[in-house]
C-alpha positions as CSV (number, residue, x, y, z in Angstrom):
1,X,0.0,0.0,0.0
2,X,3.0,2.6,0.7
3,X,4.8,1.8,-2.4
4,X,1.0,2.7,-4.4
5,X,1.0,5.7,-2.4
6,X,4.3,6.8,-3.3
7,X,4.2,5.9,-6.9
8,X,1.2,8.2,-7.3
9,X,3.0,11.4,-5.4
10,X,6.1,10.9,-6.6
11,X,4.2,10.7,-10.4
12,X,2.1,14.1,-9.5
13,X,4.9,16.3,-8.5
14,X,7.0,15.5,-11.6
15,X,3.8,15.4,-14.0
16,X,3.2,19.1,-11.9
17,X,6.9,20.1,-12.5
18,X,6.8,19.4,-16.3
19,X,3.5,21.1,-16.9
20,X,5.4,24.0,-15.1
21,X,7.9,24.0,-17.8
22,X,5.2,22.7,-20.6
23,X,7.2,19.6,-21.0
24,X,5.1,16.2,-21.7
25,X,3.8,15.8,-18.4
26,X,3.6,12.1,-18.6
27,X,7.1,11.4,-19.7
28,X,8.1,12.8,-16.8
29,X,5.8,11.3,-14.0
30,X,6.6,8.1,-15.8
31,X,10.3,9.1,-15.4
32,X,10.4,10.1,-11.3
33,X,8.7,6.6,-10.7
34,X,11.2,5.1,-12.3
35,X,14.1,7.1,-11.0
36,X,12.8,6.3,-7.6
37,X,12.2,2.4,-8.4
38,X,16.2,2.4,-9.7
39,X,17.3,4.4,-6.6
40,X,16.0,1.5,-4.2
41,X,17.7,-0.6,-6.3
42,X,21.2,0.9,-6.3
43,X,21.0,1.2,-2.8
44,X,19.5,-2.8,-2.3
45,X,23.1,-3.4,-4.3
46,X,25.2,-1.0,-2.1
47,X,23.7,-2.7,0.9
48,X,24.5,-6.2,-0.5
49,X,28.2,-5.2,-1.5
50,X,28.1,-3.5,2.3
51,X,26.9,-6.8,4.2
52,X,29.2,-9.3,1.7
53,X,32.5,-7.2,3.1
54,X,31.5,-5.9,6.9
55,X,28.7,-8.7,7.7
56,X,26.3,-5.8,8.8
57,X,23.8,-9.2,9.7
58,X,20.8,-7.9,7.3
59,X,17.9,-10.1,7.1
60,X,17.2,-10.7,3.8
61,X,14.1,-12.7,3.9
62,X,12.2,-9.6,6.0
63,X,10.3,-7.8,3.4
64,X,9.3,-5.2,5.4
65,X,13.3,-4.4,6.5
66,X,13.9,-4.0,3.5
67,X,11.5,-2.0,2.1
68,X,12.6,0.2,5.2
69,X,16.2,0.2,4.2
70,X,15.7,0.8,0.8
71,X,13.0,4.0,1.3
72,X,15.5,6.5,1.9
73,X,17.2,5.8,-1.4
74,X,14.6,5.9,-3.6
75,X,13.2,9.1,-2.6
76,X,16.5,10.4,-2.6
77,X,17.3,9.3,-5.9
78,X,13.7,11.1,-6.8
79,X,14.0,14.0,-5.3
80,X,17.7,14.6,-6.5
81,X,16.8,13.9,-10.0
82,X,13.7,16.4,-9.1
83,X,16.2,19.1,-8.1
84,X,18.2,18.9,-10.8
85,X,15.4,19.2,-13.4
86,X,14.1,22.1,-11.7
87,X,17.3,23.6,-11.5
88,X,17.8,23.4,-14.8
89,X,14.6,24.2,-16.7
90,X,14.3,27.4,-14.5
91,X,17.7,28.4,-16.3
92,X,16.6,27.5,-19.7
93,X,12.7,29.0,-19.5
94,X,12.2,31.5,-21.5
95,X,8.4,33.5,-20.9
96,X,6.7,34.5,-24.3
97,X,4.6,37.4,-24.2
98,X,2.2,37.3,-26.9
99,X,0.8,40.6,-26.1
100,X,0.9,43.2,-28.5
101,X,0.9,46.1,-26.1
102,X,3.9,45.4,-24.6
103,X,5.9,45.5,-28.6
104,X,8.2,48.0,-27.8
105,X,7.7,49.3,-24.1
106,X,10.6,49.6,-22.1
107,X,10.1,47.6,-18.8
């Protein structure tokens, strides 16, 4: 039930984000779920790597320890790669007036 729950506001604030920026708004919810889903997955394999060379004693048949471990990552991974798009749209947006009023005034 969390991981529905997260899916669907990790998928709103990017889908908000891109429709910010009038980017395809669905390419990019798609894209933070599955930035998040590849974040807990880097960090199951960091943990792996970690508890093959300092036996940290992880049990891996608990489901829900894992899921617990691995939380952190993913929404890191998703909000980093949320960040960075931000970052860099607002640097790249350009606003396009379409009024003709404002053709030649000085601002």
């Amino acid at each position: 039930m969390l991981g529905i729950i997260l899916i669907y506001f990790i998928g709103k604030y990017f889908y908000k984000l891109a429709e910010e920026f009038n980017k395809n708004k669905w390419v990019y919810a798609i894209l933070g779920v599955i930035v998040y889903y590849s974040g807990t997955m880097v960090g199951g394999v960091l943990l792996g790597f970690a508890d093959g060379f300092f036996e940290l004693g992880i049990d891996w048949e608990d489901t829900l320890l894992l899921t617990a471990i691995a939380l952190p990552f993913g929404i890191g991974a998703a909000y980093l790669f949320y960040y960075l798009l931000k970052k860099d749209w607002k640097q790249s947006f350009v606003v396009v007036e379409d009024e003709i009023e404002n053709i030649g005034n000085e601002k």
